[in-house]
C-alpha positions, 0 to 999 in steps of 0.5 A: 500500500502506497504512502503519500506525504505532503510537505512544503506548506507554511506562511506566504505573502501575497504575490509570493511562491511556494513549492509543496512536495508529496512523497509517496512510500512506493512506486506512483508510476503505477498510478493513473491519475495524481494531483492536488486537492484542497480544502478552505475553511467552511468549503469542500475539498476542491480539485487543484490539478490532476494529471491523468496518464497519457492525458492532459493536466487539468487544473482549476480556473482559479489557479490556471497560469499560476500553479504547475504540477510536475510528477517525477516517476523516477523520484516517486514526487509530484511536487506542486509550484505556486506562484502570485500566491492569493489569500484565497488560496489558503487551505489545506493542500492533499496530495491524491494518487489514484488507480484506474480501478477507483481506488484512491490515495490520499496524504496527510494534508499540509496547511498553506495561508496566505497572508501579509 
């Protein structure tokens, strides 16, 4: 069973970056989608990115341009690039791996606010 950890969050100002990495315990080549998920205060858990084997990436409206997700097989890594950081962009990020049967993975989460 594969173990994924999120790390990376903290405190950033608006207009600033910051890079969240998750680190799964196994292989994530086997995975068919990962992405990155999260979730606001008082809000449901929202999609941020996913990549989807031998597809696109698919990322949310409000993060288009900003964000980049790159997934390292080799490294068994997705790390997530945030750039000209929101404050509504505070929230606990998920990092999600999940298989073409349904099932899913999910890490601990990790707490990003964005403030001055």
């Amino acid at each position: 069973q594969v173990q994924l950890v999120e790390s990376g969050g903290g405190l950033a100002q608006p207009g600033g970056s910051l890079r969240l990495s998750c680190a799964a315990s196994g292989t994530i080549a086997s995975f068919y989608t990962m992405g990155w998920y999260r979730r606001a205060p008082g809000n449901e858990r929202e999609l941020v990115v996913r990549l989807t084997r031998g597809f696109s990436t698919e990322y949310a409206d409000a993060v288009k341009g900003r964000f980049t997700i790159a997934r390292d097989n080799a490294k068994n890594t997705v790390n997530l690039q945030m750039n000209s950081l929101k404050p509504e962009d505070t929230a606990v990020y998920y990092c999600n791996g999940g298989y073409l049967n349904g099932r899913n993975y999910w890490g601990q989460g990790t707490q990003l606010t964005v403030s001055s």
